[in-house]
SEMI-871486 format. One record per residue (C-alpha): x, y, z; residue number from 1. Coordinates in Angstrom, 2 decimals, decimal comma. Each point is the difference from the previous one (the first is absolute). Layout:
BEGIN
NODE | X | Y | Z | k
NODE | X | Y | Z | NUM .
...
//
This chain:
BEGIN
NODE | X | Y | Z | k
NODE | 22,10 | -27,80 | 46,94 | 1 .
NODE | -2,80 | -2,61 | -0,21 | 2 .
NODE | -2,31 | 3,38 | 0,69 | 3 .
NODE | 1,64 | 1,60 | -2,87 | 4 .
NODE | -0,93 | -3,34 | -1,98 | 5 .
NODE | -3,47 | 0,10 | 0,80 | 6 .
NODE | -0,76 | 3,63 | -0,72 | 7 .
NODE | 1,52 | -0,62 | -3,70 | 8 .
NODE | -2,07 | -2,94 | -0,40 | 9 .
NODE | -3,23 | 1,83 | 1,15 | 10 .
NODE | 0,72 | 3,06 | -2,48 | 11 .
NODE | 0,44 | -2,71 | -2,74 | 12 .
NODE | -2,99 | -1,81 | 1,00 | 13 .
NODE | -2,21 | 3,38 | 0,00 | 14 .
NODE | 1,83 | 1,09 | -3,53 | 15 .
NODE | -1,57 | -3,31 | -1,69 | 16 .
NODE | -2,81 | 0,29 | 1,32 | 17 .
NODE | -0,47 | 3,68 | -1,05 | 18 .
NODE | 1,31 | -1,03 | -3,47 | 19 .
NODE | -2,50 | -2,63 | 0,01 | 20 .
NODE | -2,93 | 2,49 | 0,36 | 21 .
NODE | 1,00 | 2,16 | -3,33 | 22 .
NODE | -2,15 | -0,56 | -2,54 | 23 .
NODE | 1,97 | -1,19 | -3,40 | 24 .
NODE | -0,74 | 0,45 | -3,56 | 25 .
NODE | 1,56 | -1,49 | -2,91 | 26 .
NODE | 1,46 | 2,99 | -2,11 | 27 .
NODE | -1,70 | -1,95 | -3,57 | 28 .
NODE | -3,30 | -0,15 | 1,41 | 29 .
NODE | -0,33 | 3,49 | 0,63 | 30 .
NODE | -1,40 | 2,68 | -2,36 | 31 .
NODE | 1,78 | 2,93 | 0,27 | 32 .
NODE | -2,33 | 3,61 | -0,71 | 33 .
NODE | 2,14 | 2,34 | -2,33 | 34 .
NODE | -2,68 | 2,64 | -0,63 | 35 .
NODE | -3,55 | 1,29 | 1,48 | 36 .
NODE | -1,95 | 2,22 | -1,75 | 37 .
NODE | -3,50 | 1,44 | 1,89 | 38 .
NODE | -2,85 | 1,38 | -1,49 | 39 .
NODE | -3,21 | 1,79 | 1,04 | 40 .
NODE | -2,90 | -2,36 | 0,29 | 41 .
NODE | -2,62 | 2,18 | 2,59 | 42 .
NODE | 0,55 | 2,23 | 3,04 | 43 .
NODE | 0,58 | -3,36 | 1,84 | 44 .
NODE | 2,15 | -1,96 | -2,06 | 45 .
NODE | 2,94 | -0,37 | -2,36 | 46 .
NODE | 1,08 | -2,33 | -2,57 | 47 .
NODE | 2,71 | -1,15 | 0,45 | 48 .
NODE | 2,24 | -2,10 | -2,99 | 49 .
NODE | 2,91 | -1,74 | 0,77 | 50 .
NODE | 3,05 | -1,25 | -2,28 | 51 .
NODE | 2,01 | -3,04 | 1,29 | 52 .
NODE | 2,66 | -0,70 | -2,72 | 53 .
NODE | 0,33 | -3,54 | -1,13 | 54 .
NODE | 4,02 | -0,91 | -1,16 | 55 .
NODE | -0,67 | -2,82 | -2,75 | 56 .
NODE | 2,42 | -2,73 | -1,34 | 57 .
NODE | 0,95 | 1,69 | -2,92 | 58 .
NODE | 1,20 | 3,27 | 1,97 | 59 .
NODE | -3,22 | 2,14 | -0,95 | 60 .
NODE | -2,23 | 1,53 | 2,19 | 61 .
NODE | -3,55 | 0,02 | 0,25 | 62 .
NODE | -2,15 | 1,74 | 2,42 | 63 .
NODE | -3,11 | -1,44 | 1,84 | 64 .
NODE | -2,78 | 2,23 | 1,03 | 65 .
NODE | -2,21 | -0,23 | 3,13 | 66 .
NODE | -2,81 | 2,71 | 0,38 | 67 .
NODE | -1,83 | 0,38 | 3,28 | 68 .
NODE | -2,96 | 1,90 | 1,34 | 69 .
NODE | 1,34 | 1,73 | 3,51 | 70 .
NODE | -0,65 | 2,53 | 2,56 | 71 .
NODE | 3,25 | 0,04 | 2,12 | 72 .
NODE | 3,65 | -0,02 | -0,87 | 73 .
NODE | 0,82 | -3,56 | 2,63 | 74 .
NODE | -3,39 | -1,61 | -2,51 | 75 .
NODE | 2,14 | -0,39 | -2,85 | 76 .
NODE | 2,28 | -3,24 | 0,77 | 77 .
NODE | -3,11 | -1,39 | 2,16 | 78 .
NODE | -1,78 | -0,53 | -2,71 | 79 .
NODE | 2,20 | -0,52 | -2,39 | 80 .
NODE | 1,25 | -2,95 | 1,14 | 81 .
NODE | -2,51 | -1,25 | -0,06 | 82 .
NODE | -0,29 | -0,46 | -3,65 | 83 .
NODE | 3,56 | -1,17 | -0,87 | 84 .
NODE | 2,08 | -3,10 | 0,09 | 85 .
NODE | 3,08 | 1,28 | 2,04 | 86 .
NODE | -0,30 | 2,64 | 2,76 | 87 .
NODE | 0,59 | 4,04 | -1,41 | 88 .
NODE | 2,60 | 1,97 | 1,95 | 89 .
NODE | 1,01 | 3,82 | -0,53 | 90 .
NODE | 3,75 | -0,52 | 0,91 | 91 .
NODE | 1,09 | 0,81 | -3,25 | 92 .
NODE | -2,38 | 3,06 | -0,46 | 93 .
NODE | 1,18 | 2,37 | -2,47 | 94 .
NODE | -2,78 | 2,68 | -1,01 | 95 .
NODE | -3,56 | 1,00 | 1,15 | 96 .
NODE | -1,53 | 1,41 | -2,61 | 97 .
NODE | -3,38 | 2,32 | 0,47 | 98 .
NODE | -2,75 | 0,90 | -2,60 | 99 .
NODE | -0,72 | 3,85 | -0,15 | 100 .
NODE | -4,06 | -0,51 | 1,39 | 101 .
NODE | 1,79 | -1,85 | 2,63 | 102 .
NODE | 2,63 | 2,47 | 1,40 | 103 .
NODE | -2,71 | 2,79 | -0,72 | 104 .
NODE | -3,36 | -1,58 | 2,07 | 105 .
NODE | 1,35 | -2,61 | 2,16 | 106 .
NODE | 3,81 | 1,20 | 0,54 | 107 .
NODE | 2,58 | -2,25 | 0,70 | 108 .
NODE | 0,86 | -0,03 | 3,48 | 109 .
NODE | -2,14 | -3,09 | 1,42 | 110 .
NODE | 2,35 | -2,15 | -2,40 | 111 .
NODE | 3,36 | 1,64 | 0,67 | 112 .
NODE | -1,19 | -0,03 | 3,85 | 113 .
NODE | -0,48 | -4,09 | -0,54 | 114 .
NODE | 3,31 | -0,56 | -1,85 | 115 .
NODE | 2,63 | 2,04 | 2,49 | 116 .
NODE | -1,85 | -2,53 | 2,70 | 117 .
NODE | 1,46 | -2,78 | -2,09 | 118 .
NODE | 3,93 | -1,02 | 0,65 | 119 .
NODE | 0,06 | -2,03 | -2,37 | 120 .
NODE | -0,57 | 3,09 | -2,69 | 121 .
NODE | 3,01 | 2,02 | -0,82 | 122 .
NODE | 0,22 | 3,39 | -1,69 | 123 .
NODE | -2,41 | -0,33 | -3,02 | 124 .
NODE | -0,56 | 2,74 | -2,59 | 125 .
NODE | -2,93 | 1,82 | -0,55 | 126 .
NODE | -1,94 | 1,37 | -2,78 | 127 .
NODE | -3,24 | 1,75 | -1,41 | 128 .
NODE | -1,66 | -1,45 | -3,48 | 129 .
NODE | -1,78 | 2,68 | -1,53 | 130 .
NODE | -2,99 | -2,33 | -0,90 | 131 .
NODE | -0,01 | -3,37 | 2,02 | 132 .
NODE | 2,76 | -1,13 | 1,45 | 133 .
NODE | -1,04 | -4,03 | -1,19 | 134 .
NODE | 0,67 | 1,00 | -3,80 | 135 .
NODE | 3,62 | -0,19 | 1,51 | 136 .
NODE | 0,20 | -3,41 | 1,01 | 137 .
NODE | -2,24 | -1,40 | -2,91 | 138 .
NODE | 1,51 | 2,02 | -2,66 | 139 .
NODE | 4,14 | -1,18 | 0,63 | 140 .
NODE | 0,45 | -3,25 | -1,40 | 141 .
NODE | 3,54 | 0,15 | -1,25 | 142 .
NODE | 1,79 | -0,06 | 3,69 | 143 .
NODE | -1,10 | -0,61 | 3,92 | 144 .
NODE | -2,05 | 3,78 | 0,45 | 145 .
NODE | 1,52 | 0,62 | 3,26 | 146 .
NODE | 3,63 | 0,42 | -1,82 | 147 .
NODE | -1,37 | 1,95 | -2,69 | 148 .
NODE | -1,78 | 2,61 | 1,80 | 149 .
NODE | 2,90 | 0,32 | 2,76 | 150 .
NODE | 2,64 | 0,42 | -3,04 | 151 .
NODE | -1,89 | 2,52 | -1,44 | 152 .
NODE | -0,30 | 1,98 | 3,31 | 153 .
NODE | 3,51 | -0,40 | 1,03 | 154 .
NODE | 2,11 | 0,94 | -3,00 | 155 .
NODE | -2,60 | 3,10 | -0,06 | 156 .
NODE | 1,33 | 0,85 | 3,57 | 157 .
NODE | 3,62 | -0,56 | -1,16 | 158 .
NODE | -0,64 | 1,75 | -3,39 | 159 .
NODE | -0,97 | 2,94 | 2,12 | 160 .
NODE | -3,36 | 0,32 | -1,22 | 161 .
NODE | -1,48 | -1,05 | 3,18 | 162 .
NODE | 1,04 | 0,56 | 4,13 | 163 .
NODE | 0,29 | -3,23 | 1,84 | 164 .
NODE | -3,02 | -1,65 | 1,09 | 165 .
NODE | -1,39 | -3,46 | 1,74 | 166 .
NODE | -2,47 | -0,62 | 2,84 | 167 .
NODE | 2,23 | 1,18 | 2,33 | 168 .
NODE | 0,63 | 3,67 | -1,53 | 169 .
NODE | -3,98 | 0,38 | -0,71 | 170 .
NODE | -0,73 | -1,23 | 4,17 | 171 .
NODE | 2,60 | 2,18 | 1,25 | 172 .
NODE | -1,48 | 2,99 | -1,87 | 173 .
NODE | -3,88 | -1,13 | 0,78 | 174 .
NODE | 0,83 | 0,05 | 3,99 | 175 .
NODE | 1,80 | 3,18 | -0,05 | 176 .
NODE | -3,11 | 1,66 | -0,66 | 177 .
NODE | 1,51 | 2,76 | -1,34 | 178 .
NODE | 0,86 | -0,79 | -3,61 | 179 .
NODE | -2,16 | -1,67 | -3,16 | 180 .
NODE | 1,61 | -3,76 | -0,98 | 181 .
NODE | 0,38 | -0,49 | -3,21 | 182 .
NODE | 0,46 | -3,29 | -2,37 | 183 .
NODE | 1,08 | -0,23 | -3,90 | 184 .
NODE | -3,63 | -0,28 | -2,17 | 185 .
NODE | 0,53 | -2,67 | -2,93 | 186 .
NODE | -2,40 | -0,32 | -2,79 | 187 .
NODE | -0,27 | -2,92 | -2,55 | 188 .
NODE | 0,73 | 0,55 | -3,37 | 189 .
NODE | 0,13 | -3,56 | -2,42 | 190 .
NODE | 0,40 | -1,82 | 2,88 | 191 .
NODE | 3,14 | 1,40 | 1,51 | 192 .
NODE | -0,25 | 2,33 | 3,23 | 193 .
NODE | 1,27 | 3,45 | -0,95 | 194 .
NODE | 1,26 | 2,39 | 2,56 | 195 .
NODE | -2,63 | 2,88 | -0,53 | 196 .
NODE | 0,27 | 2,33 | 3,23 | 197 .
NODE | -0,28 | 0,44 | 3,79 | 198 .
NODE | -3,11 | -1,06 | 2,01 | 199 .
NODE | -0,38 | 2,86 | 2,98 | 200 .
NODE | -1,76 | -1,21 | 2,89 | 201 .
NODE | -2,25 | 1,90 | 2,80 | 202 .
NODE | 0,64 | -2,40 | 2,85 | 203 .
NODE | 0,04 | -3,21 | -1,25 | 204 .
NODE | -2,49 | 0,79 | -2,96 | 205 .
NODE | 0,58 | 1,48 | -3,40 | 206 .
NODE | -0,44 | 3,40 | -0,41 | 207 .
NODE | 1,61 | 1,56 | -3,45 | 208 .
NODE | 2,95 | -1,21 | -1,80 | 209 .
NODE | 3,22 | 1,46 | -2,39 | 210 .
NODE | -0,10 | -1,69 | -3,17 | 211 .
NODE | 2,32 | 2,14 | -2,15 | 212 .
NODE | 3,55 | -0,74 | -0,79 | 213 .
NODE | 1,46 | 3,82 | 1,19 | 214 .
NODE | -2,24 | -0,23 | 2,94 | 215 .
NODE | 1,07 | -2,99 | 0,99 | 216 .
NODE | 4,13 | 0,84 | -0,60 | 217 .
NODE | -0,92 | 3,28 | 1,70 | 218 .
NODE | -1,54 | -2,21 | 3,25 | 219 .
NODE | 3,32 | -2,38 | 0,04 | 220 .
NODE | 1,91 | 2,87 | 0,28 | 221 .
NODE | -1,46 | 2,15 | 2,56 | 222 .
NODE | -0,65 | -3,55 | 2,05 | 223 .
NODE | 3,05 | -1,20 | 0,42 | 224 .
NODE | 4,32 | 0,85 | -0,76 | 225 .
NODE | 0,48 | -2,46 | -3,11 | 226 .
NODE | 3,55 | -0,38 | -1,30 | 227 .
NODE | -0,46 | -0,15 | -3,24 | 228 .
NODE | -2,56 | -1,39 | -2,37 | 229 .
NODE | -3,05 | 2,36 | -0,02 | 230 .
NODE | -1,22 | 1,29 | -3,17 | 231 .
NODE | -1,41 | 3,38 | -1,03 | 232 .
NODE | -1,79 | 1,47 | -2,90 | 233 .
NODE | 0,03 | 3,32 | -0,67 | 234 .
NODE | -1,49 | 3,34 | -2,49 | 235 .
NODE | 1,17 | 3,08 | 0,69 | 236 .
NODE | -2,19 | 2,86 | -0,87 | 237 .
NODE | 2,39 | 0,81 | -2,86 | 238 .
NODE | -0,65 | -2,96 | -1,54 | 239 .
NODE | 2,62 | -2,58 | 0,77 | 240 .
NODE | -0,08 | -3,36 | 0,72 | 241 .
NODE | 1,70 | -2,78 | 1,53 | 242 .
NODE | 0,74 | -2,38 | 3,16 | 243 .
NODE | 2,34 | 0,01 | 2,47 | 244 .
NODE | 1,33 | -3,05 | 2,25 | 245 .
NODE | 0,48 | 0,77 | 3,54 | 246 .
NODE | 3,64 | -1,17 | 1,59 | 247 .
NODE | -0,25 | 1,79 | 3,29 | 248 .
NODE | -2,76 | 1,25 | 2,55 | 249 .
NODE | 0,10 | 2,02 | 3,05 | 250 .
NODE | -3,29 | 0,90 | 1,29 | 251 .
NODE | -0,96 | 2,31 | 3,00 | 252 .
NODE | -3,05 | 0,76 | 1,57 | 253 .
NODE | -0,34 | 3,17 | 2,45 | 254 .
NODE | -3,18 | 1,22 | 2,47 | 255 .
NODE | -0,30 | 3,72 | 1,02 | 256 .
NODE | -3,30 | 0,78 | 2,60 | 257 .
NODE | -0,55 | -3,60 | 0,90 | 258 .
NODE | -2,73 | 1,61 | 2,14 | 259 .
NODE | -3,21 | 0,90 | -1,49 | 260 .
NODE | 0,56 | 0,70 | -3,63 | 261 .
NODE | 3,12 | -2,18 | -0,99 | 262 .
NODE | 1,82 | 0,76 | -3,54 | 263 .
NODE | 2,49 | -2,59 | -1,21 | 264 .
NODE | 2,94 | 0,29 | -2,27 | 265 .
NODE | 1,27 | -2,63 | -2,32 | 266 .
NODE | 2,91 | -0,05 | -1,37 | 267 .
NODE | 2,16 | -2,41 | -2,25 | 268 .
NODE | 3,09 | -0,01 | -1,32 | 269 .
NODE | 0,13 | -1,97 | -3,47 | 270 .
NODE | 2,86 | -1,22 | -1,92 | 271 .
NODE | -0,78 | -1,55 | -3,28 | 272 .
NODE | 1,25 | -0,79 | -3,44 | 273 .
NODE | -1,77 | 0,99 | -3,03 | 274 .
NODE | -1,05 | -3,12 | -2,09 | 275 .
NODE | -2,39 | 1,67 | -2,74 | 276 .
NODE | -0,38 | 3,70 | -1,14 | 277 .
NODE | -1,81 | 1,41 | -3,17 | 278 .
NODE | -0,47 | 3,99 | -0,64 | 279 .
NODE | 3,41 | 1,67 | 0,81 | 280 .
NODE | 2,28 | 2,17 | -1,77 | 281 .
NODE | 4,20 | 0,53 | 0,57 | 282 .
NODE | 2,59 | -1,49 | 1,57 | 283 .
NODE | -0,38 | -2,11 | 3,38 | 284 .
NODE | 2,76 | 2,16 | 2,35 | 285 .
NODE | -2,53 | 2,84 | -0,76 | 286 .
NODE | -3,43 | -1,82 | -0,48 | 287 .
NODE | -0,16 | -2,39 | 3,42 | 288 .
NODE | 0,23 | 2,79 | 2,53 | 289 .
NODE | -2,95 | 1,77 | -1,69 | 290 .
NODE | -1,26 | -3,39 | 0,22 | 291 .
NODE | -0,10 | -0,67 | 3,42 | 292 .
NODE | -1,61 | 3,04 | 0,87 | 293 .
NODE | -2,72 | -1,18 | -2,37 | 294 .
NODE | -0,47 | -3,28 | 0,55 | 295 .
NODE | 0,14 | 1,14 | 4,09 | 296 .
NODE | -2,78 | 2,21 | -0,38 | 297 .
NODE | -2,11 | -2,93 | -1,80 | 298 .
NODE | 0,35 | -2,21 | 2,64 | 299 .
NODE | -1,01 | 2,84 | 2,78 | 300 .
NODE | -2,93 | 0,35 | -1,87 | 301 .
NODE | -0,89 | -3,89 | -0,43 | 302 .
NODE | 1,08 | -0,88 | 3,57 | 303 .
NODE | -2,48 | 3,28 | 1,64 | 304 .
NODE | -2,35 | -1,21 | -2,22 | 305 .
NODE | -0,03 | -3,40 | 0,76 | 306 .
NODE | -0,22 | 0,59 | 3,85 | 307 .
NODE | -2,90 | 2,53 | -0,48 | 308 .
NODE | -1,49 | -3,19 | -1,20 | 309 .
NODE | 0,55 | -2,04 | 2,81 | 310 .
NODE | -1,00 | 2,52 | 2,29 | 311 .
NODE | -3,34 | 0,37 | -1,93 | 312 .
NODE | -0,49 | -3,95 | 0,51 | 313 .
NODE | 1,04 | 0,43 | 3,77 | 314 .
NODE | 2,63 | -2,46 | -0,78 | 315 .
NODE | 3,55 | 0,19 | 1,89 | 316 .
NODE | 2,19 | -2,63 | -1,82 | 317 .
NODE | 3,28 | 2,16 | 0,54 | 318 .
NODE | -0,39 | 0,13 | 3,49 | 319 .
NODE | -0,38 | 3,65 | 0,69 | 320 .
NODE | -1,83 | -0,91 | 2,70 | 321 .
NODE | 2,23 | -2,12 | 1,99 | 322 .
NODE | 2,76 | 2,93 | -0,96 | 323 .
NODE | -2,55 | 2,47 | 2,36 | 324 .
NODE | -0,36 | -2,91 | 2,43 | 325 .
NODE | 3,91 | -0,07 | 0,77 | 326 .
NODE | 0,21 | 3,56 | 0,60 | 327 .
NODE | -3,18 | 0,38 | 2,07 | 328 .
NODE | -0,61 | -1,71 | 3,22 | 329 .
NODE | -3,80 | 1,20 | 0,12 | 330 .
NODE | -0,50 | -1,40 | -3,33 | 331 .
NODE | -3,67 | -1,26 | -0,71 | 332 .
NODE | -0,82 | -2,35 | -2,87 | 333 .
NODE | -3,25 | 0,41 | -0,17 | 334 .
NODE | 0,63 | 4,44 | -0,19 | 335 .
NODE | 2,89 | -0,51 | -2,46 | 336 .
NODE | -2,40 | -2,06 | -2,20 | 337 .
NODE | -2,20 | 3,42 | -0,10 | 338 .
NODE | 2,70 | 2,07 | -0,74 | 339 .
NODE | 1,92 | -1,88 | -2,33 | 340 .
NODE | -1,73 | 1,15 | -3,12 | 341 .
NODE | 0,40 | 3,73 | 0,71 | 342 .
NODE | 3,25 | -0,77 | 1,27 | 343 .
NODE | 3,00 | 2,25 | -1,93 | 344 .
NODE | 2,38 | -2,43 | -1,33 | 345 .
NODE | 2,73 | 1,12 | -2,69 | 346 .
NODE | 2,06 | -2,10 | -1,79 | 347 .
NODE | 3,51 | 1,48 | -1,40 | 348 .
NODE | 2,65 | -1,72 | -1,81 | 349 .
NODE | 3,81 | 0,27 | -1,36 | 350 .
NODE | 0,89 | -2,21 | -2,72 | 351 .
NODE | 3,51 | -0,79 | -1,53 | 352 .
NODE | 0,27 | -1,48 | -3,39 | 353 .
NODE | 3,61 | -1,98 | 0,58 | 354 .
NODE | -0,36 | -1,53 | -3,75 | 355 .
NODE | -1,72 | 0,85 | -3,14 | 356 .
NODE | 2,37 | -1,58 | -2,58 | 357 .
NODE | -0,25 | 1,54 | -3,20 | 358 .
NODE | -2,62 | 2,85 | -0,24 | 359 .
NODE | -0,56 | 2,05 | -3,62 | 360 .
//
C-alpha cells in the first residue's frame, strides 16, 4: 500500500514539474496572423506582408501591416518579432496568398515546406494574385483579409465553380509526382479580390493558368463528382443560347494499352436543369431531347478542347496521370511526363436535362 502511495506521489511530483517547464502565454498579448501574402523581391528573396487583425472597442476591425525582407519561410516570425509589441503566432492562419512573379520564378514550395513543419499551423488556403499578392492585404480595409479572401474561395468551392483546395490538396498532388497542383488565381478589381481563374503549376512553380468562366466549369467538372451547383454556358452551332445548372455527376475515367502508347477515355454522366435559354422554337416535350443532343455535343467539343490545352502546357490537373499510375505497376513519372502531351485522351459525355420549366 504505502508503495502504491509513493509511486502516485512521484507521478504527481514529475506531472508539476513537467507542467512547470511549458512555456505560457497570455491569449491578449498575442497577435494572431490571419493572412500572408509573398512577393518576388530577387532570385534570393521574397517579400513577405503580413496581416494581424486588430478587434477594436467599438466592434470594427482594422488590420495592421508588417512587411519584411526574407530569404526562408522559418525567417518570417524571427524577425518579425522583433519589431512588435506582443509576440506574432500563425495558429489562427487562414490564407497564404502568392503574387504571380512569385509562383512563376521562385515557386512556392520552400514556404509551404516551412509551414507543414509548423503544428501550430492548421489547414490554410491558398491562392495566386495575378499582380502582387501585397495589393491583397493593403487594399481590404473593410474586414480582417484573412476572412475575406477564405469566404470568397470557399463559397466558390461550394458554388461549384471551383474543386476543393488547401495546402494539403496542393502537397498531396506536388509529391505524387505525377499530376500538376493547382490553386484558384484572384485578381484585384476596386479593391475587392475577384475570383478570376486557376493558377496551373509545373512542380511547385507556375506554369499557365485557365482564366475563363466555361473553362473553368468545364475543369470542376471533369475534376471531381459535384452534386449539384456547377454552372454551364452554352452556343450551339444553330444559334442557341443558354445555361444549364448541374444537379448530378457521375464521372469515369478508363485506360486501354497502359504500356507504351496509353489512350484514356473520359466519360461523365451529367444531370442538370436548364436555368437560361434564348434561340429555340416549339414546344418543350419535343424541343429538350433535340436539346440534349446539342448542348452534349458542345460540351464534347469544349471539354477535348480544353484538355488539348492542358496537354499543350504539359499540365495534368485532372489526374490522368495518376489514372495510368494505378493501372501500371512499371509506371515512370519522369516517361509519362514525355508522353503526356501526345497522349490520346477523349472526353465523352451524356447529359439529362431533368427541368427546363417553361420553354417557347
Amino acid at each position: 500500500m504505502k508503495r502504491k502511495l509513493w509511486i502516485g506521489i512521484s507521478i504527481l511530483i514529475m506531472m508539476l514539474l513537467i507542467i512547470g517547464c511549458v512555456r505560457q502565454s497570455v491569449i491578449d498579448e498575442l497577435q494572431y496572423i490571419q493572412a500572408v501574402a509573398y512577393d518576388w523581391h530577387d532570385k534570393k528573396h521574397v517579400r513577405a506582408t503580413v496581416v494581424v487583425p486588430v478587434y477594436n472597442p467599438d466592434r470594427t476591425v482594422t488590420n495592421s501591416i508588417y512587411q519584411v525582407v526574407i530569404q526562408m519561410g522559418e525567417e518570417l516570425q524571427e524577425v518579425l518579432n522583433g519589431r512588435t509589441h506582443w509576440p506574432l503566432v500563425m495558429g489562427k492562419l487562414r490564407v497564404g496568398l502568392f503574387g504571380k512573379k512569385m509562383a512563376t520564378k521562385n515557386g512556392i514550395l520552400n514556404i509551404l515546406d516551412s509551414w507543414q513543419r509548423d503544428p501550430f499551423i492548421g489547414i490554410p488556403t491558398l491562392a495566386v494574385v495575378d499582380g502582387n499578392a501585397e495589393d491583397v492585404a493593403q487594399q481590404i480595409k473593410d474586414r480582417e483579409v484573412g476572412r475575406k479572401v477564405l469566404e470568397l474561395i470557399k463559397h466558390n468551392v461550394d458554388d461549384g465553380r471551383l474543386p476543393d483546395t488547401n495546402i494539403h490538396h496542393f502537397l498531396n498532388i506536388y509529391y505524387r509526382r505525377n499530376g500538376t497542383p493547382w490553386l484558384p488565381l484572384l485578381v484585384m478589381q476596386e479593391g475587392t479580390p475577384v475570383l478570376k481563374g486557376i493558377a496551373l503549376f509545373d512542380g511547385a512553380k507556375m506554369k499557365g493558368k485557365i482564366d475563363s468562366f466555361k473553362d473553368m466549369t468545364l475543369f470542376t467538372i471533369m475534376h471531381w463528382d459535384r452534386a449539384e451547383g456547377t454552372g454551364y454556358p452554352f452556343t450551339t452551332k444553330q444559334g442557341i443560347e443558354g445555361f444549364i445548372r448541374e444537379t448530378e455527376l457521375n464521372r469515369k475515367v478508363k485506360v486501354f494499352n497502359t504500356g507504351k502508347s496509353p489512350v484514356i477515355s473520359l466519360y461523365f454522366d451529367l444531370h442538370a436543369n436548364v436555368v437560361e435559354i434564348r434561340g429555340i422554337k416549339g414546344k418543350a416535350e419535343k424541343v429538350i431531347p433535340q436539346l440534349e443532343i446539342l448542348i452534349k455535343k458542345r460540351l464534347e467539343t469544349d471539354a477535348n478542347q480544353l484538355v488539348k490545352k492542358l496537354q499543350h502546357m504539359n499540365v495534368d490537373p485532372l489526374g490522368f496521370g495518376e489514372a495510368v499510375r494505378s493501372r501500371n505497376r512499371k509506371f515512370n513519372a519522369v516517361k509519362w511526363k514525355e508522353q503526356y502531351p501526345h497522349v490520346k485522351i477523349k472526353v465523352t459525355c451524356k447529359l439529362h436535362l431533368d427541368e427546363y420549366g417553361i420553354v417557347e
